[in-house]
N, C-alpha and C positions, 0 to 999 in steps of 0.2 A: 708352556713352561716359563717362568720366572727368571730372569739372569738377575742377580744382586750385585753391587760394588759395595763392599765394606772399606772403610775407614775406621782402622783401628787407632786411630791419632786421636778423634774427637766421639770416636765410638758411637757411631750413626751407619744405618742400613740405608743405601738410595735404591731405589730402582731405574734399573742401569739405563733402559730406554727412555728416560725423562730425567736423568742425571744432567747438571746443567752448572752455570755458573753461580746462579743462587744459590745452590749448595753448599758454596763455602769449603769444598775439599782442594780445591787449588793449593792453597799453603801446606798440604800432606805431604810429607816426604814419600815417593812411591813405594818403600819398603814399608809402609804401614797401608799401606792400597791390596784390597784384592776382590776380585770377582770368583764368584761362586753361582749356582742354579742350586744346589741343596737345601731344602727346604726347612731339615729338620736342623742344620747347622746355623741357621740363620734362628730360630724360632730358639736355639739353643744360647746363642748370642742375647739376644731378647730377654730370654726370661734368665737366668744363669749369670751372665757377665754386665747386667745394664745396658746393653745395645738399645739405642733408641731408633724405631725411623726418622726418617729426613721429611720433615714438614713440605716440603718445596718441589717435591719430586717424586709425589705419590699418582697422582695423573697428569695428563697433558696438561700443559699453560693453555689458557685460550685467553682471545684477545678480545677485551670487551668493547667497544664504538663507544 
């Protein structure tokens, strides 16, 4: 199962286990913050209100040499 962090401030989907500071949600005020696992309320964000995903926080960072 999926845990999501929505930012309704900049209207971006992270995926909460690789949500970080490149994300850019620090300046949220926490009342526009929320976590969800619903899959159909995310995908309804998505396609419905312009939710975009988070570029930055779709998989693990790795560290290239």
């Amino acid at each position: 199962m999926l845990y999501y962090f929505v930012d309704h401030k900049k209207k971006k989907i992270h995926k909460r286990q690789f949500a970080g500071d490149r994300c850019g949600f620090i300046e949220t005020p926490v009342e526009n913050r929320e976590f969800t696992d619903r899959a159909d309320y995310i995908e309804q964000l998505e396609k419905k209100d312009s939710y975009e995903y988070c570029l930055h926080c779709q998989s693990v960072l790795t560290m290239s040499s």
